[in-house]
DRENVO-437995 format. One record per atom (N, C-alpha, C): residue in one letter; x, y, z. Coordinates in pm, whole numbers, plus 50000, padded with zeros to 5 digits. Each point is the difference from the previous one (the first is absolute). Last residue first. Example, Ala and Ser with C-alpha at 12.3 -4.5 7.8 and 13.67 -1.06 7.14 Angstrom:
BEGIN
S512854977550708S500825011950006S499235010950073A500294942849993A499115011950000A500905012050000
REM end
This chain:
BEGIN
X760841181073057X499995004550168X500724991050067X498224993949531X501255007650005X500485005050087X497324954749841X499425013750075X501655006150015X499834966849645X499434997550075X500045016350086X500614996549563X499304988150030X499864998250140X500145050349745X500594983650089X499394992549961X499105038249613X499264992150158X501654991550054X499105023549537X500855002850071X499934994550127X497414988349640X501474993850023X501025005050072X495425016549928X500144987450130X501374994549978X498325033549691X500805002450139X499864992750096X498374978249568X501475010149990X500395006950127X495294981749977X501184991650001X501625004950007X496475031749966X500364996950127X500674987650023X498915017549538X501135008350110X499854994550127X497174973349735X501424995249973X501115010250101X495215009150025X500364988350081X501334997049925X497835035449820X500175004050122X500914989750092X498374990849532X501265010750064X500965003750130X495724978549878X501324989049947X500945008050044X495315019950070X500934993250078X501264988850001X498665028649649X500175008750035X500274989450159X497924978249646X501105006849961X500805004050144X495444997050078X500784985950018X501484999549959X497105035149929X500184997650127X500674993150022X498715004549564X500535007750041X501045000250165X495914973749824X501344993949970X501145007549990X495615011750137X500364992550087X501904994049978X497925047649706X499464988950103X501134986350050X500665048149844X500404986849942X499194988350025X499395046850150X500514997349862X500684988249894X497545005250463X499215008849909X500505004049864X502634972050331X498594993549971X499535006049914X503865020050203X500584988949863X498174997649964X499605033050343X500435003849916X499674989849859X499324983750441X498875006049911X500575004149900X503064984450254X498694987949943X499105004949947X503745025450208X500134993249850X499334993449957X499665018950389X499775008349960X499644997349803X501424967150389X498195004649982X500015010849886X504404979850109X499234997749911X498255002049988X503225027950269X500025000049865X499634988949914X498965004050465X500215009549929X500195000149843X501524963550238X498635002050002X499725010549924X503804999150073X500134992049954X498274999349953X501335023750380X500435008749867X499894988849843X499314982750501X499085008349930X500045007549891X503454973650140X498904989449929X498935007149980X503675020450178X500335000449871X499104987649949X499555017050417X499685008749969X500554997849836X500474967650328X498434998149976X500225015249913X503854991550191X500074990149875X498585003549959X500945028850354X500605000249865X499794990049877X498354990250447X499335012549928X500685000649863X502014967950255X498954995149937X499045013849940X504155005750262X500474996549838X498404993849949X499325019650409X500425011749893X500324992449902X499294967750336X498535011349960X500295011449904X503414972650201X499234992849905X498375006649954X504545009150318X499715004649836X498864994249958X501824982850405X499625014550000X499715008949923X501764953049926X499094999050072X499265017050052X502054985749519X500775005050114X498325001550090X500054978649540X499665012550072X500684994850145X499214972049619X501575005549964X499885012650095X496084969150001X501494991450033X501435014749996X495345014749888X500074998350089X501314994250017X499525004249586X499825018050056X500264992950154X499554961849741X501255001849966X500345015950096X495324980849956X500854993550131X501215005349975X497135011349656X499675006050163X500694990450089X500694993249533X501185017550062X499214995650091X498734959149903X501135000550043X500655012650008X495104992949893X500424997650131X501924998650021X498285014649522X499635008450188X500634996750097X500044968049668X501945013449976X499395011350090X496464958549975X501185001450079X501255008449992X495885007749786X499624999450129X501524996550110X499955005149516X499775009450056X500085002350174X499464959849750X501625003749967X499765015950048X495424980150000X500924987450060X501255009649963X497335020249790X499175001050151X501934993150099X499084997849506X501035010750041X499295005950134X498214960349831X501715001649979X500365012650020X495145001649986X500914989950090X501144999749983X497945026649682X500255006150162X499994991150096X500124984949589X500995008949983X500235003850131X496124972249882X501344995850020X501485007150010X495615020649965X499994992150101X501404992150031X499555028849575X499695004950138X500294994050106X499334974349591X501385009750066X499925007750031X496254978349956X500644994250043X501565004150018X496475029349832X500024998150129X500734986550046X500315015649536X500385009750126X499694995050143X501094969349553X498845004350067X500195006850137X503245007649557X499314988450076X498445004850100X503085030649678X498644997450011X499444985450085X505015022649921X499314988149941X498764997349945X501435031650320X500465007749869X499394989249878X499914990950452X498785004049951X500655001049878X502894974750198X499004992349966X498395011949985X504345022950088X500144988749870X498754995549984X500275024250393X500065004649952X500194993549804X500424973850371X498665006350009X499755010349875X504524985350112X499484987949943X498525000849998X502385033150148X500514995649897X499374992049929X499795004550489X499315014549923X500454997549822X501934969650248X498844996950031X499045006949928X505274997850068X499254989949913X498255002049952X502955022150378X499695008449879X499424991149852X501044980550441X499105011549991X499405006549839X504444974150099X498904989349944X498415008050013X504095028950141X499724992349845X498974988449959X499845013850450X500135015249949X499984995049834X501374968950319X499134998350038X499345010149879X504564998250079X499244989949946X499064998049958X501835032050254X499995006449875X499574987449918X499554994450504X498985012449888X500755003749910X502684966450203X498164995249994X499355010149945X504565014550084X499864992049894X498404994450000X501235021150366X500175010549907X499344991949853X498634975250416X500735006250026X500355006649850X497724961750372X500175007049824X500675010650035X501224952150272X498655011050004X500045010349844X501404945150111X500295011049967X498755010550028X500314950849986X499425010350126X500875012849988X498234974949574X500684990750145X499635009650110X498615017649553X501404998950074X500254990750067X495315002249820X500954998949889X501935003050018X496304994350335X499764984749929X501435002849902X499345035450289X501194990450045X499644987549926X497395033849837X501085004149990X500634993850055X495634990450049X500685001849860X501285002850032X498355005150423X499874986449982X500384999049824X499715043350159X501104995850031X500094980450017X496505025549812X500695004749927X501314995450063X495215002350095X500624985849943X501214999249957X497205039850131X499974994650100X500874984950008X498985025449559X501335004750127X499624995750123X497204980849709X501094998249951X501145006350086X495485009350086X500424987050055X501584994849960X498335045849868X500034998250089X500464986950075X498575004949572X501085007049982X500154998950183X496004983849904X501304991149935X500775001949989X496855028950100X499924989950130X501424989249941X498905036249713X501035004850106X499794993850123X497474987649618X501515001949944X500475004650114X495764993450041X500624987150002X501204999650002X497865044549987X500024994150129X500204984349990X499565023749613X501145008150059X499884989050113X496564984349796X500724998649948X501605003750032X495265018050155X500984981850035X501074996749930X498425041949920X500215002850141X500544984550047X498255006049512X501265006050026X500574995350165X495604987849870X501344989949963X501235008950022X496305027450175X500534986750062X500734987349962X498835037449695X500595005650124X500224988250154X498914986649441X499655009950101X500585004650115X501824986849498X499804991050129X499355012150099X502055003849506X498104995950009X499644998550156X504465003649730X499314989049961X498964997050070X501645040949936X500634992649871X499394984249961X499535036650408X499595007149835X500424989349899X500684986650438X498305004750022X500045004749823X504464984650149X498644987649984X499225008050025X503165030449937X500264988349873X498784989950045X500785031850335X499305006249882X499454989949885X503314983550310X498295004750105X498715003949878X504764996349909X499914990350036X498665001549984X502505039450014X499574990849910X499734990949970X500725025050409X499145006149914X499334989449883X503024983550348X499375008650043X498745006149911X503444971549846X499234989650132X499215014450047X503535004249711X499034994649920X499474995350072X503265023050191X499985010549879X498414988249882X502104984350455X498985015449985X499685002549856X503604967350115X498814998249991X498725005750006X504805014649900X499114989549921X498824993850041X501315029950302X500105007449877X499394991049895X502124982850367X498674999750060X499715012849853X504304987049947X499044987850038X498635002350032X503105033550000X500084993849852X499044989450020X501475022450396X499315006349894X499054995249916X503194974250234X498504997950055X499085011949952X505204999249922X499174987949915X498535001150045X502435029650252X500125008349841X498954983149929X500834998450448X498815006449984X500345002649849X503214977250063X498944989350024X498715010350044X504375020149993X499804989249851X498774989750004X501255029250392X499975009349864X499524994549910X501524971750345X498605003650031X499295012549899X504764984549982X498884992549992X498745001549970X503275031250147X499784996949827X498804983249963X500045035850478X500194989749929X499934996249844X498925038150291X501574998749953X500294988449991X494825027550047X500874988250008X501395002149949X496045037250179X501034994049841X500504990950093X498405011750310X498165002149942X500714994049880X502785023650332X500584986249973X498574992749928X499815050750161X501194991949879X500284987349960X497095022350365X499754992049873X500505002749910X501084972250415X500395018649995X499054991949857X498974980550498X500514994449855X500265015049944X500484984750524X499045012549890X500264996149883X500804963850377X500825010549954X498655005349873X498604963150165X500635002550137X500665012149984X496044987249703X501384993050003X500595008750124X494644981449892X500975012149977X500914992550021X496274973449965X501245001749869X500615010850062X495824996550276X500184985249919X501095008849883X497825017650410X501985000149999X500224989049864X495435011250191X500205012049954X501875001949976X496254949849965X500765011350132X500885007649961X495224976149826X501375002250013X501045007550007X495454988850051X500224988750023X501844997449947X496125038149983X500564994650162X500194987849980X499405019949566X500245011650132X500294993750137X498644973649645X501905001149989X499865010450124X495184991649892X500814990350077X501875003150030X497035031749769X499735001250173X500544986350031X500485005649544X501165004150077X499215007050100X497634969749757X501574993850026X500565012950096X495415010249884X500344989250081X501284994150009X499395032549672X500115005850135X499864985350111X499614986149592X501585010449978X500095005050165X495794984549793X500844984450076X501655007650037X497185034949802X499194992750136X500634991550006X501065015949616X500405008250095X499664996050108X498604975749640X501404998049989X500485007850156X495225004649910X500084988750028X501435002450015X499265029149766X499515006250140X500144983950055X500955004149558X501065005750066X499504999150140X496824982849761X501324991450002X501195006050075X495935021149850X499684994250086X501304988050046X500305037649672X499495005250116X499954984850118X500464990949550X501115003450005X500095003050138X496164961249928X500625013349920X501185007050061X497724955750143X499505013250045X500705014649920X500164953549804X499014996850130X499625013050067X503634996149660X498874997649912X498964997950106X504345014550158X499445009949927X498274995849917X502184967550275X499755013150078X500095011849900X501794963949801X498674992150075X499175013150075X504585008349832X498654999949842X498764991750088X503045007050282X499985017149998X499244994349836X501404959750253X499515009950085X499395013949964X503324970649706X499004994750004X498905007750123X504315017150030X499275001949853X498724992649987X501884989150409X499485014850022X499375005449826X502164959650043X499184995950115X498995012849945X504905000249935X499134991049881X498845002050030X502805014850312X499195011749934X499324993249866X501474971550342X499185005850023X499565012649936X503474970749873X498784991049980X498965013850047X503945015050070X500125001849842X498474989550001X501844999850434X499355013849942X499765001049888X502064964650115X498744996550036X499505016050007X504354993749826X499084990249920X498464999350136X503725024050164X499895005049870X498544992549965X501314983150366X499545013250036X499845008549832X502294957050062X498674999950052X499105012350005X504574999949842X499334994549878X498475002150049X502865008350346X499525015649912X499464994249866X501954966250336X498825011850052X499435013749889X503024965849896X499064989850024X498645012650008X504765012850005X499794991249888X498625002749978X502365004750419X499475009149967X498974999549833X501974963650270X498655003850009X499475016049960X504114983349850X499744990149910X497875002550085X503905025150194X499795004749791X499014990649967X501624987850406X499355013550012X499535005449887X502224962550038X499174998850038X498825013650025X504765004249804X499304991949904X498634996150082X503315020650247X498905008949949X499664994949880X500314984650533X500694997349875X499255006749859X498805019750458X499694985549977X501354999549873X498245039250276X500764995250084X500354984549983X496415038649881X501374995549916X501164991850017X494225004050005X500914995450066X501905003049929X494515018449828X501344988049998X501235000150069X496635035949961X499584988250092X500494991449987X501175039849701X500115000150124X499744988850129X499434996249487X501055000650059X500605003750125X495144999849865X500624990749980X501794997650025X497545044249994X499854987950181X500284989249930X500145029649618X500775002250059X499654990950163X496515000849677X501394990449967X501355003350068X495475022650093X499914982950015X501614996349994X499605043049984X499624994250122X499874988950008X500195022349541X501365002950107X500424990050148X495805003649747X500834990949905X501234999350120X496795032450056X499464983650071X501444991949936X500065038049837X499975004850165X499834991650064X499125002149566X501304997949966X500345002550192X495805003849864X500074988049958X501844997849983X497655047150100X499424985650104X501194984349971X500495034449674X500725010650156X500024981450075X497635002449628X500644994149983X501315003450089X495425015749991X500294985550024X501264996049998X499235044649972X499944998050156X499714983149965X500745015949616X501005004650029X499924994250150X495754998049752X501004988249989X501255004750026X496505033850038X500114987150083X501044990049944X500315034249701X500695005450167X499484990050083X498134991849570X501914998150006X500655005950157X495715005349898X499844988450021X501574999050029X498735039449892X499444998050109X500624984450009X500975018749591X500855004950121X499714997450121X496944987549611X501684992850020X500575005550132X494845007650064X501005003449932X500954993950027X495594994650177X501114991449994X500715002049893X495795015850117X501065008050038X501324991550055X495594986049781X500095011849956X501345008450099X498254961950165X501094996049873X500035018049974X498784994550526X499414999549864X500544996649857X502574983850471X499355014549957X499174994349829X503464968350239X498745003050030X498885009649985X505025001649995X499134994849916X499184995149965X502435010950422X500135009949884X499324997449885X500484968950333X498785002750016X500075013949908X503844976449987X498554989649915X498795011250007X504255011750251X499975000749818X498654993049933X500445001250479X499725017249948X499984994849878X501634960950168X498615005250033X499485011649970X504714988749935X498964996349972X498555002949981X503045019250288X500145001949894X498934992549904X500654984650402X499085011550038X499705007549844X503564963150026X498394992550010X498885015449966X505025006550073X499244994349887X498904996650013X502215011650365X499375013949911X499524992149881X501084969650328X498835010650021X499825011649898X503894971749959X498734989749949X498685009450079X503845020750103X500035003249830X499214990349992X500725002950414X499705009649980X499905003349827X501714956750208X498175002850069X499825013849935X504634992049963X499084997749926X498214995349982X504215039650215X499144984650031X498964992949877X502625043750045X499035001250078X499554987050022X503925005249792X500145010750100X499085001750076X500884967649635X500824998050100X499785012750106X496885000349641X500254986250066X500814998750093X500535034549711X498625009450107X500164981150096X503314996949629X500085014250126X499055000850096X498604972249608X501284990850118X500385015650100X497085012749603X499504995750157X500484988850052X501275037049662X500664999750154X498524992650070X500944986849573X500865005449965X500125007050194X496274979749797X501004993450064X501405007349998X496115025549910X499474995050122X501524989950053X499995019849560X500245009850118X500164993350150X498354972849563X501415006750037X500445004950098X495674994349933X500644988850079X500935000249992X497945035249818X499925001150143X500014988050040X499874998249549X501085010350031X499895003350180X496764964049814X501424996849982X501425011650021X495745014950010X499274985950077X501744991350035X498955035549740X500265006150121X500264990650077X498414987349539X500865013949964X501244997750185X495624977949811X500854993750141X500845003849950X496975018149743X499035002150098X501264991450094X500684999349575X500415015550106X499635002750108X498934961349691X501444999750030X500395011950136X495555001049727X500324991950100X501314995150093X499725027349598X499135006150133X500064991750125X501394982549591X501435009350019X499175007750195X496834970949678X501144991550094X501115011750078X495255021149942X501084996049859X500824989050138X494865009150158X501765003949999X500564995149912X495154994250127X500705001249819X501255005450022X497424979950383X499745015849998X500035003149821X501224957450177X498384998749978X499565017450003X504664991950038X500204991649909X498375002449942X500705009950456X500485011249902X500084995849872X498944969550306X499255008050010X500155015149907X503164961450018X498804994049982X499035016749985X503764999750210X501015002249829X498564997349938X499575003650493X500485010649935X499915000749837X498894961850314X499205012549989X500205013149901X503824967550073X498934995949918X498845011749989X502965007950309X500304997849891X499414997949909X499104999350422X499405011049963X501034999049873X500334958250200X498855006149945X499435014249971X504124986550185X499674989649862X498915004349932X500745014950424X501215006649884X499194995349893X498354982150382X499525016649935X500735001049889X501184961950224X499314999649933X498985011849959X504185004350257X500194991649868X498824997549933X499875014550406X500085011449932X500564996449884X499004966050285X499435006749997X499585008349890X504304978450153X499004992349877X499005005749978X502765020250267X500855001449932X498784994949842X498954991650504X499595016249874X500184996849906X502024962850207X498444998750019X499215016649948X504854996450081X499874989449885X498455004549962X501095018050430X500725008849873X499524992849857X499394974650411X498775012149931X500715008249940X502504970350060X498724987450002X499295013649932X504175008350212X500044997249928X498504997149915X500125004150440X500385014649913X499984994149871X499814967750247X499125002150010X499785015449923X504354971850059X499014995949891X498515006449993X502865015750333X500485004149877X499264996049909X499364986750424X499645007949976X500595008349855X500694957450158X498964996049939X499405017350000X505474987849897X498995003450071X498084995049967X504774978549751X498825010050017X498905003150117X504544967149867X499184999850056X499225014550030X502854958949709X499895014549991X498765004250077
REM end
């Protein structure tokens, strides 16, 4: 299968931001839930503050496969980045005027940014693959490529949490963002002239009617990736974070290492994910049945955390052990919807059905950030955990509607 060396090179620096602006993310995250947390924000406050953050990643994917195929995707990994950069340096201003609404409107232009990069990276993966090969070989490097690309962004925003409690405790809220924004603008004066102003359009005008998918497939597998990324929001965002500084004491850099081990490990795992998966098929690829599989033994996890506090065991070892196992089985029912969205996409489609699918993982999001503070402030941790059992059995259940194999 033979790849241009100018394609791989596009390719390279799309990837090479992509990671970049991966490690802002991560970290104005943290910055965020950390610093407001050290303001006396109620958990529910904190929640509100990535209100926009997640409702303008809806929006953003919903037409940014349209804007991708019409202006190029050099042109949506430029607006994102620029985006960015405004959003950090927005919050930089005096505290005394870091009202909810203020902050919540920068994190809208992050999460504009961060779903704009998303688009650009993972959509040129299906474009730079060769089609002209046998399409189990093609499936099997497409496989390979988006586990790689998933799981080593997921290490690098691991990276960025650990980054944003190190850089909040070394130069404070002000001095971190401005640092974050400065390496931000150096990437994109490099992407600016290093890649060329035709990267993704499509040869024909895309209409934006076609932004909705008419794939039941592809219907049924953003509807499961709701549910899925939901369960894991709904106790990884707010209540998680909260639960080890107020419950069991940990300062702002165990927190920041701690997130950032869990999502270097969550990361390596989907980078590992199509070597697991042919250990446990042969050389079968995955397909409908692998994520509802995958989805029930999931739901084992939040359950079984949730038990061993109720128990009173010793919290921080089920913590630790909890959020490994459900690192590892997480990491791979990801990496298989993000290859399953790409495999089942029509070569001229693949930027709109990937917006769409990304616009029911942001809504997913969405609602479990919203719910993490909420369930937390009235239930605490074991609430959450409840509440992601739920989440993760319905998305088992509409994975039974999935192919097994690609429906194209």
């Amino acid at each position: 299968m033979n790849i241009s060396s100018h394609s791989l090179r596009d390719y390279a620096v799309i990837t090479g931001a992509y990671w970049a602006f991966t490690l802002t993310d991560g970290a104005i995250r943290m910055l965020v839930v950390l610093y407001f947390h050290q303001l006396g924000y109620s958990p529910l406050a904190i929640a509100s503050l990535f209100l926009f953050y997640e409702f303008f990643g809806i929006v953003t994917n919903l037409v940014g496969g349209w804007l991708s195929s019409r202006f190029g995707l050099n042109t949506t990994m430029h607006a994102g980045i620029i985006l960015q950069i405004f959003a950090l340096l927005m919050l930089t201003i005096p505290v005394e005027y870091l009202t909810i609404v203020y902050v919540m409107a920068a994190q809208a232009l992050s999460g504009i940014a961060k779903d704009l990069n998303k688009m650009s990276a993972k959509a040129s993966v299906k474009l730079i693959i060769p089609t002209g090969t046998a399409q189990q070989d093609t499936s099997k490097k497409l496989f390979k490529w988006i586990t790689l690309l998933t799981g080593s962004k997921n290490t690098l925003k691991g990276v960025g949490y650990f980054l944003g409690g190190l850089l909040l405790t070394l130069y404070g809220f002000s001095g971190a963002l401005v640092i974050l924004a400065s390496s931000l603008f150096i990437i994109l004066i490099l992407t600016w002239f290093l890649l060329p102003s035709d990267l993704g359009k499509t040869k024909t005008k895309a209409k934006f009617s076609h932004i909705f998918s008419n794939s039941p497939a592809i219907n049924w597998l953003s509807a499961a990736r709701f549910f899925l990324f939901g369960s894991r929001d709904v106790w990884f965002v707010v209540g998680l974070p909260l639960y080890l500084t107020a419950s069991l004491g940990w300062s702002f850099e165990q927190i920041g290492s701690f997130f950032a081990l869990w999502i270097i490990g969550y990361g390596i795992v989907q980078a590992m994910s199509p070597k697991l998966i042919r250990s446990r098929q042969s050389e079968h690829l995955p397909g409908g049945k692998t994520a509802q599989i995958l989805a029930f033994i999931l739901m084992l996890v939040p359950a079984g955390i949730a038990l061993a506090l109720y128990s009173e065991l010793n919290p921080v070892w089920v913590i630790v052990i909890g959020l490994s196992l459900f690192a590892v089985i997480f990491a791979i029912n990801s990496a298989v919807h993000s290859y399953l969205i790409i495999d089942w996409s029509e070569h001229d489609k693949v930027a709109m059905n990937v917006g769409f699918y990304y616009m029911a993982n942001a809504g997913g999001r969405l609602t479990g950030t919203i719910l993490s503070g909420l369930i937390y402030q009235h239930f605490d941790l074991i609430g959450c955990l409840i509440t992601s059992c739920l989440f993760i059995g319905t998305a088992g259940l509409l994975s039974q509607k999935l192919p097994q194999k690609s429906p194209a």
